[in-house]
C-alpha positions in Angstrom: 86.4 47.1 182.8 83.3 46.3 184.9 84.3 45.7 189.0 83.1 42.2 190.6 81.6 41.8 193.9 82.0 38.0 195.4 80.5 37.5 198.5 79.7 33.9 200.1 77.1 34.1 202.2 73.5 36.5 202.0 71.8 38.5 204.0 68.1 37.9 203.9 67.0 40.6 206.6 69.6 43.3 205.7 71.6 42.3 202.3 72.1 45.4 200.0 73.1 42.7 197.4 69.5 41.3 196.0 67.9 41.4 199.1 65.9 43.5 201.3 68.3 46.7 199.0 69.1 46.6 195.8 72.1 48.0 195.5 73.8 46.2 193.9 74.2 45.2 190.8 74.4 48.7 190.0 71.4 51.2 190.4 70.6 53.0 187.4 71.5 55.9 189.4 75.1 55.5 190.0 77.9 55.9 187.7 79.7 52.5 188.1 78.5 49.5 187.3 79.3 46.1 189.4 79.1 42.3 188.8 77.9 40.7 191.8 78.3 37.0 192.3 76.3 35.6 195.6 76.0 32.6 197.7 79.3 31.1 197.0 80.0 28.1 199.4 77.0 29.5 201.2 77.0 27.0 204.0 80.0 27.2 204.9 79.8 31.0 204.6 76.7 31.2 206.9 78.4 28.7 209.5 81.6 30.8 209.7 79.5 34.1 210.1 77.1 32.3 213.3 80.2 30.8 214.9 81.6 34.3 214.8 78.6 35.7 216.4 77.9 33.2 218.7 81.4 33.5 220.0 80.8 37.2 220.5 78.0 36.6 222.8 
C-alpha cells in the first residue's frame, strides 16, 4: 500500500513537497514511496498559517 501526504497550503520559499525540495513524492533514493496531494483549500490554508504568525509577533 503506497502512504499519502495531504497538505493544504505550499511553501514556495522552503516546501520540501514540489517546491524549492523535492522530496517528496518519493526520491528515487529512498525506499518508500508517497502520494502527495497539495494545495488543498489553499486559501484558507495560507490565511490560517499568516493569522497564526501574525499573532506570534
Amino acid at each position: 500500500m503506497k502512504e499519502r501526504v495531504v497538505f493544504g497550503a505550499g511553501d514556495p520559499k522552503g516546501g520540501a513537497a514540489g517546491s524549492v525540495f523535492h522530496l517528496l513524492p518519493s526520491d528515487e533514493h529512498f525506499n518508500h514511496r508517497v502520494q502527495v496531494t497539495g494545495s488543498i483549500m489553499a486559501d484558507a490554508c495560507a490565511e490560517q498559517l499568516r493569522a497564526f504568525f501574525r499573532s506570534r509577533r
